[in-house]
C-alpha positions, 0 to 999 in steps of 0.5 A: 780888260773886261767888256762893259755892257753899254746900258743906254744902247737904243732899242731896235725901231718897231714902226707902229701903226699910230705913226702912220695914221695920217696915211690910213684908208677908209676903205679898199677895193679891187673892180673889173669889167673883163678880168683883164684891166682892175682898178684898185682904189686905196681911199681916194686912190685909183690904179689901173692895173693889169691881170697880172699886176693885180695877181702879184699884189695879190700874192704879196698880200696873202703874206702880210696877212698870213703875218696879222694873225688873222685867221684865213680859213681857206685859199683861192686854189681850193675846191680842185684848183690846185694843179702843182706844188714846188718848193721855191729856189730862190729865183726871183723876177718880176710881178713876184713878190719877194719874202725878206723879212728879217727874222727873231729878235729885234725884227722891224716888221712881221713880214716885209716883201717887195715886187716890180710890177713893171711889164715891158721891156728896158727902163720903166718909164713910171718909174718909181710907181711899179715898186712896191713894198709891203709890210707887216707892223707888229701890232699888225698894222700893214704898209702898203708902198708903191711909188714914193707913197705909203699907205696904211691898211688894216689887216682886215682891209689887206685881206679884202683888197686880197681877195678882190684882187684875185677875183678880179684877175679871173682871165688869167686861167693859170696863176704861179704864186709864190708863198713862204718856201712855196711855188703853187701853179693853180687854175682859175675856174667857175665856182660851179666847178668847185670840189671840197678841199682835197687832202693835199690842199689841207695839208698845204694850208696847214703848212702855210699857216705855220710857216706864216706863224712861224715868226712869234716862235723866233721872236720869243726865242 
C-alpha cells in the first residue's frame, strides 16, 4: 500500500505580534537609586527587582534581541571588562535564563527562553510571579512573560529595557551571563576605566552575533 500525503494537514502556529496587540507597551524602562533595588516598568507596570533579578532578565533579553535582527554593535563587557570566557555545559539554575528554542523548519518563535528568579530558599511564596518566559516572534515582535502576564515589546524597547537594566544592576561588580553556547564572567567598572574593544572581545562578539543569526541558516534549510 502506497503512503498518501495528507494535503489538508495545518501549518505549524507562528504567534504574530498583531495577536498580541491588546498587550503592547508604550514605553519601557529600568531605574536605580543604589544599583542594588531596580524598578522596572513595562507600561503602566512596576516591579521591584533585585540587582540580581534585573542582571538575569538582562542576559534573557540580550538573546531575543540578538534574534530581531537588530544590529548591536557592542557588549557591556567591552572596553576591558571581559574577565573569562567558558563554554557553557549545560547546567542550569536559577536567575539564569535558559536558551530552548527549537530549531529549523516549522519553529514557533526565534528565540524562546525561560529563567526563575526566585532568590530564597524552599517554595516561592510569589509563585507564579518569579517565572519568566521570553520569546522571540518571527516578525520580530517580543513576548515578554512573568507570572501569568504576557507583554508585547518591540525589539527596539527589549534592547533598551536591556541596557537599563544592566546599568541599573552596577553594585554587582562580578556578572556571569549566559549567552548561546557561552559562559562570560565580566566586571562592572567606571566608564572612565574603559579601554577599546580588545581582539578577544571582538572575536566574541562576532561569534555571538552568528550564533544568534544562526536560525535564518536553519529555517531556510
Amino acid at each position: 500500500m502506497n503512503a498518501v500525503p495528507i494535503k489538508n494537514s495545518r501549518p505549524f502556529y507562528e504567534p504574530k505580534s498583531v495577536e498580541f496587540t491588546h498587550r503592547a507597551v508604550s514605553h519601557v524602562s529600568a531605574t536605580t537609586e543604589d544599583g542594588r533595588t531596580v524598578e522596572m516598568s513595562l507600561g503602566d507596570s512596576r516591579y521591584q527587582l533585585s540587582a540580581r533579578q534585573a542582571d538575569a532578565i538582562a542576559q534573557g533579553l540580550l538573546m531575543s534581541v540578538m534574534r530581531t535582527g537588530l544590529d548591536i554593535a557592542s557588549m557591556p563587557w567591552e572596553g576591558g571588562r571581559l574577565v573569562k570566557i567558558s563554554p557553557f555545559l549545560g547546567e542550569r539554575g536559577a536567575l539564569k535564563f535558559s536558551d530552548d528554542t527549537i530549531h529549523g523548519k516549522g519553529a514557533s518563535f526565534r528565540f524562546f527562553g525561560v529563567c526563575w528568579t526566585y532568590e530564597g530558599e524552599g517554595a516561592d511564596p510569589d509563585y507564579p510571579a518569579n517565572a519568566l518566559c521570553i520569546r522571540t516572534m518571527h516578525d520580530g515582535g517580543i513576548l515578554f512573560g512573568k507570572g501569568n502576564v504576557d507583554y508585547l515589546l518591540t525589539g527596539e524597547q527589549a534592547y533598551q529595557l536591556f541596557q537599563s537594566l544592566t546599568s541599573c544592576a552596577y553594585s554587582l561588580e562580578n556578572r556571569s551571563w549566559r549567552v548561546w553556547d557561552k559562559i562570560i564572567e565580566w566586571r562592572t567598572g567606571s566608564d572612565s576605566d574603559l579601554k577599546d574593544q580588545t581582539r578577544e572581545e571582538n572575536v566574541l562578539l562576532k561569534h555571538l552575533q552568528s550564533y544568534g543569526r544562526s536560525y535564518k541558516r536553519e529555517r531556510r534549510a
